[in-house]
MARBADO-304533 format. One line per 5 residues: number of its first residue (from 1); their letters; for each residue x, y, z of C-alpha. Coordinates in nm, 3 decimals, padded with zeros to 5 digits. Example, Ala and Ser with C-alpha at 12.3 -4.5 7.8 and 13.67 -1.06 7.14 Angstrom:
1 = as = 01.230/-00.450/00.780  01.367/-00.106/00.714
***
This chain:
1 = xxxxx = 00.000/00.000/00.000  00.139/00.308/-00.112  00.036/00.601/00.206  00.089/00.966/00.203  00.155/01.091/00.522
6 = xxxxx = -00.048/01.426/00.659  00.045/01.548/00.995  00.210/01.817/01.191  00.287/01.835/01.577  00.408/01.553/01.802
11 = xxxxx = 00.040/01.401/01.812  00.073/01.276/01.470  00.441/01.127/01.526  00.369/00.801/01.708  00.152/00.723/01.403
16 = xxxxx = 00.435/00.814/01.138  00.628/00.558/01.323  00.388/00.288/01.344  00.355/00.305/00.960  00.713/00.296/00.900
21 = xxxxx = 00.771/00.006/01.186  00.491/-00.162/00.991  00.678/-00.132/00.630  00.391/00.081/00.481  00.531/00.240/00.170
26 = xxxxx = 00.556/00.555/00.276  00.578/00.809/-00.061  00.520/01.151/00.107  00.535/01.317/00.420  00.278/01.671/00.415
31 = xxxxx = 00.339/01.881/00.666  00.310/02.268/00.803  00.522/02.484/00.645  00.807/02.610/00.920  00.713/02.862/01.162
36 = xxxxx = 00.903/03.131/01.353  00.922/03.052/01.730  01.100/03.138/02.067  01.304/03.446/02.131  01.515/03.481/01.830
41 = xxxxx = 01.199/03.409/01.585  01.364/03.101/01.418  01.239/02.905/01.222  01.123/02.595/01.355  01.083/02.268/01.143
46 = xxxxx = 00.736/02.078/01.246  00.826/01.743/01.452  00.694/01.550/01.175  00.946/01.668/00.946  01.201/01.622/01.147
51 = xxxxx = 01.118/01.270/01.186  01.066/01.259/00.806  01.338/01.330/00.721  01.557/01.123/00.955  01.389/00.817/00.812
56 = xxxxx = 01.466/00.986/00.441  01.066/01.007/00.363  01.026/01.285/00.093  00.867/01.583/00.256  00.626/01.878/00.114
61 = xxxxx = 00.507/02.142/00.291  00.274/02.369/00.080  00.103/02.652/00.268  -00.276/02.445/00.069  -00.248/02.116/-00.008
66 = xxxxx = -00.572/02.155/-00.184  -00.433/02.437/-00.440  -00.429/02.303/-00.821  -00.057/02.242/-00.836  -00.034/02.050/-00.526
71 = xxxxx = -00.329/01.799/-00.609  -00.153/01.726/-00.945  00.191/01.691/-00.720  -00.020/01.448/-00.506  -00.184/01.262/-00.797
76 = xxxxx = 00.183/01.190/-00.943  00.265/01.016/-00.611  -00.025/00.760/-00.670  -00.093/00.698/-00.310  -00.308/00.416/-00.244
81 = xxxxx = -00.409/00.565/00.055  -00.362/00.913/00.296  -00.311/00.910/00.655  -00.372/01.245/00.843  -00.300/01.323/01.157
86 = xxxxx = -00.335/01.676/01.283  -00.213/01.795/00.966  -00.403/02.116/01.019  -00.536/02.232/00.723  -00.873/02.174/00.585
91 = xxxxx = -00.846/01.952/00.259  -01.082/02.057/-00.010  -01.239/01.746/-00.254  -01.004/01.742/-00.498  -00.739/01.615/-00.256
96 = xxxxx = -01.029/01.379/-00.116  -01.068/01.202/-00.467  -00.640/01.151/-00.517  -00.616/00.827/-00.325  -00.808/00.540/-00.420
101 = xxxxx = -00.898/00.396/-00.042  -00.964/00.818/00.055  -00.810/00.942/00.344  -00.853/00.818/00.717  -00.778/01.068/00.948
106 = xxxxx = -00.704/00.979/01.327  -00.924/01.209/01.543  -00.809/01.289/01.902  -01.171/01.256/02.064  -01.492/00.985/02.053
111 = xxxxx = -01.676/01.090/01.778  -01.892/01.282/01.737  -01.811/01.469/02.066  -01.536/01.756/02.021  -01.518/01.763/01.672
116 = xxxxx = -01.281/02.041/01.538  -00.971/02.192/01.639  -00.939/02.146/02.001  -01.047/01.804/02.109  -00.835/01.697/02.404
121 = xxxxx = -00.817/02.049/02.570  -01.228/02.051/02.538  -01.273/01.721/02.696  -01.050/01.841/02.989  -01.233/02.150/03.012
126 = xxxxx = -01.563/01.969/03.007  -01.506/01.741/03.283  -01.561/01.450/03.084  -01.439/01.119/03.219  -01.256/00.966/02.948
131 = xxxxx = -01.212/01.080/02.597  -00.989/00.855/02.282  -00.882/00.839/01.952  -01.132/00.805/01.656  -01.031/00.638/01.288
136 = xxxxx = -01.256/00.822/01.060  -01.303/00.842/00.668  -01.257/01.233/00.605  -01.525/01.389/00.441  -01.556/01.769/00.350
141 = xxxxx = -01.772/01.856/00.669  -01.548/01.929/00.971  -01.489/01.616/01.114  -01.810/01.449/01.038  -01.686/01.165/00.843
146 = xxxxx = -01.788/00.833/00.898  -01.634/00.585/01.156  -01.368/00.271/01.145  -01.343/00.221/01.487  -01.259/00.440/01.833
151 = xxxxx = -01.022/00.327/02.093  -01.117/00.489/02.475  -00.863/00.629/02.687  -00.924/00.771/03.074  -00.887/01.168/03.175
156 = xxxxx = -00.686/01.105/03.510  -00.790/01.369/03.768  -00.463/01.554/03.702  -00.410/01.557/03.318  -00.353/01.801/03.158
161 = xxxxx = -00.321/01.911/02.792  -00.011/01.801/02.780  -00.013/01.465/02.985  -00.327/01.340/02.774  -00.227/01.455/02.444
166 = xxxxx = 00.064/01.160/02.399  -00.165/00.884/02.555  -00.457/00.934/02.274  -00.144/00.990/02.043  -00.045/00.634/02.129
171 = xxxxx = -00.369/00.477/02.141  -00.470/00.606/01.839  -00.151/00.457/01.623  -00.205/00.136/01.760  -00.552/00.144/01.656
176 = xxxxx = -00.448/00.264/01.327  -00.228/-00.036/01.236  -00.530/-00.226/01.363  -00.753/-00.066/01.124  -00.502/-00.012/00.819
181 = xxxxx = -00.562/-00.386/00.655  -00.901/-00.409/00.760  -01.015/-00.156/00.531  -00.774/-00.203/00.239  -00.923/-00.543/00.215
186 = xxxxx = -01.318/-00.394/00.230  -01.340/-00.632/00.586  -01.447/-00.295/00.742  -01.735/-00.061/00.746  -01.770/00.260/00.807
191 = xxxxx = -02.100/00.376/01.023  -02.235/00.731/00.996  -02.198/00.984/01.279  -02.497/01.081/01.450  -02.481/01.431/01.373
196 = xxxxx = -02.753/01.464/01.673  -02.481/01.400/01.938  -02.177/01.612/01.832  -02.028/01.900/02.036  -01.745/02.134/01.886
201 = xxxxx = -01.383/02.234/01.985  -01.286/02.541/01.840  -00.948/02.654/01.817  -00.772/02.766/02.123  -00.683/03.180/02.181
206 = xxxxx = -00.517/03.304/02.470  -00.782/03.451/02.615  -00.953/03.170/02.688  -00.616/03.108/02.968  -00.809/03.418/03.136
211 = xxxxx = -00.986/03.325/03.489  -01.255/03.475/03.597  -01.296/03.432/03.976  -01.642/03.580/03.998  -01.823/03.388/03.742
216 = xxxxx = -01.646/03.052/03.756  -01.628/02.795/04.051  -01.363/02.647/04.171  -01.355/02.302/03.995  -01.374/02.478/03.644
221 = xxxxx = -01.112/02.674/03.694  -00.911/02.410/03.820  -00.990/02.223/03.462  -00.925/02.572/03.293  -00.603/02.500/03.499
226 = xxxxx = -00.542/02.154/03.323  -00.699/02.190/03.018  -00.446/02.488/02.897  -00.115/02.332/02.984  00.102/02.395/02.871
231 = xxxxx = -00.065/02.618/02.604  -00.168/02.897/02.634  -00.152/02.858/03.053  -00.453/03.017/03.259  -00.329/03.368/03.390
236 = xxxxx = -00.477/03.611/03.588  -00.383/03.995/03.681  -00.210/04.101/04.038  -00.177/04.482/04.007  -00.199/04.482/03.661
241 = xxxxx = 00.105/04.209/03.610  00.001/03.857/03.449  00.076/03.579/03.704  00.081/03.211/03.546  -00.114/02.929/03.730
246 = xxxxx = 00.022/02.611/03.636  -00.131/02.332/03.862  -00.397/02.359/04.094  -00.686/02.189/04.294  -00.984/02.267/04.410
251 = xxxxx = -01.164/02.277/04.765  -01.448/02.250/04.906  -01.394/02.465/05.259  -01.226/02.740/05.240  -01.301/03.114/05.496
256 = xxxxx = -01.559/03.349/05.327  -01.420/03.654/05.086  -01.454/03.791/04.810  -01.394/03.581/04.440  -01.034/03.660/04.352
261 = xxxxx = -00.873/03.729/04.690  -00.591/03.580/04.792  -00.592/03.353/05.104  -00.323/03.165/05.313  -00.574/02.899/05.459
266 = xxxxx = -00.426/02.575/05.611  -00.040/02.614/05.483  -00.168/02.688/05.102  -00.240/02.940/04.898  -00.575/02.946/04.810
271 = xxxxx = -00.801/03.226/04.579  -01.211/03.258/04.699  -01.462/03.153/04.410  -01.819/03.172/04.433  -01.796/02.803/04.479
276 = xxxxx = -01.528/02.668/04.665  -01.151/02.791/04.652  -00.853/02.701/04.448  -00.579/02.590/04.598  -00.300/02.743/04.395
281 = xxxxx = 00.009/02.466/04.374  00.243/02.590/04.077  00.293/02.961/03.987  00.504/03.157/03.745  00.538/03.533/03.769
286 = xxxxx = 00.603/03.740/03.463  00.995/03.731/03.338  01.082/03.429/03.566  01.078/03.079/03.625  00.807/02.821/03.729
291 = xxxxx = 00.780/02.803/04.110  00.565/02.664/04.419  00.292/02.903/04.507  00.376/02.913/04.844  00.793/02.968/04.781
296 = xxxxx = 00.663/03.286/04.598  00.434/03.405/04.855  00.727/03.376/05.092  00.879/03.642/04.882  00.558/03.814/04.856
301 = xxxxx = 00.379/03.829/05.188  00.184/04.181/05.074  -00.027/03.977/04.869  -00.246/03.820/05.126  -00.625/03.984/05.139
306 = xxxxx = -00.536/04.096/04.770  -00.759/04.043/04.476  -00.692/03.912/04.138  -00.884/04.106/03.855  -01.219/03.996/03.826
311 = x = -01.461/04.094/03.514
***
């Protein structure tokens, strides 16, 4: 089976490696074109290219896939089959119709819940109790293709983002290479989505990192916590200065104030809601480095009875 590879970040790279483990013809890597990142604005390859290229897989990175010249560039590769995995561009019919099997794309959620951009960050956000990886036939609606097969994986009550994000990666390939000769030899069907059921997950800005103490309780913002680490991080304003809250739990007790004020309650530091109080663990003040909360109010002793910003 000739593949064609679509995929960008370091969620798509345990499935690169499964296929070439597996001794898929691999005939193309797609990718994101580089990016400038970090201080000095370099640019930055995407981690599937890198991996591309170490395993000398031709790789193209064309700002749309779907304009004319890069569908006849595709259609010269005669791929059998594409594999995408948050590639992230939208792929437009013309690139649908190159490969004769289509293009399966492995979706970080259980379909149809948290379609779109943001699956594993909206499931964490949610409060949901597990989420997976979905093997889909893509289809021009967002997402809405129909289904190969799912594979569930459990949201532990301290995942982040960034902890959950490799474990659907994972689960995902495996199910992939489960899935791959299955449906080149026709042995498996695809079953519609029932549109009726699914929920969205748009992309992520940074101000959705922004907590708001007097509208939210305490065990959302403690998902808010989770959910946006390690991108973009929930903040919050002290005197007008952004202070990073990386980990944090919620409680249910916690002495009556305001939503946003700052506490020292039982040996922690711990911000009112109007539900509950978080119980700040991991902190990082503007210019300097992660730290424990209460190693920086040690330093910062003024801050007691102060309030974050509120809306």
């Amino acid at each position: 089976m000739r593949v064609v590879f679509l995929g960008s970040p370091e969620f798509a790279l345990p499935s690169l490696q499964r296929l070439i483990e597996a001794g898929y013809e691999v005939v193309a890597v797609y990718t994101q074109p580089d990016r400038p990142s970090g201080r000095g604005r370099n640019l930055t390859p995407p981690p599937v290219k890198v991996m591309a290229l170490a395993h000398g897989l031709p790789v193209f990175q064309p700002r749309s896939i779907s304009r004319a010249e890069h569908v006849e560039q595709l259609r010269g590769l005669r791929p059998d089959i594409g594999i995408i995995a948050a590639y992230g561009q939208i792929l437009r019919q013309p690139v649908l119709d190159v490969p004769s099997l289509g293009i399966l794309n492995v979706h970080a959620s259980l379909l149809p819940r948290w379609r779109g951009a943001a699956p594993i960050t909206a499931a964490i956000l949610a409060g949901d109790a597990e989420s997976g990886a979905t093997i889909m036939k893509v289809e021009l609606a967002l997402d809405a293709g129909p289904m190969l097969a799912a594979v569930r994986v459990p949201i532990a009550h301290n995942d982040t983002t960034g902890s959950l994000t490799p474990k659907i990666a994972e689960a995902g390939a495996e199910l992939l290479m489960d899935v791959l000769p299955r449906w080149a030899a026709g042995d498996l069907p695809a079953v519609a989505q029932d549109d009726a059921l699914a929920t969205y997950a748009p992309q992520i800005e940074k101000a959705d990192a922004v907590i708001h103490w007097d509208r939210d309780t305490a065990e959302r913002i403690e998902r808010q916590v989770r959910a946006h680490n390690p991108w973009p991080m929930a903040y919050s304003l002290l005197d007008g200065n952004p202070l990073r809250v990386l980990s944090a739990r919620a409680v249910a007790d916690t002495p009556p104030a305001l939503p946003g004020t700052i506490q020292h309650s039982g040996g922690d530091v711990v911000i009112a809601t109007p539900s509950g109080g978080l119980v700040i663990e991991t902190l990082q003040p503007p210019g300097r480095k992660p730290m424990r909360a209460l190693d920086y109010l040690n330093g910062h002793r003024e801050i007691i009875g102060k309030r974050f910003d509120t809306d």
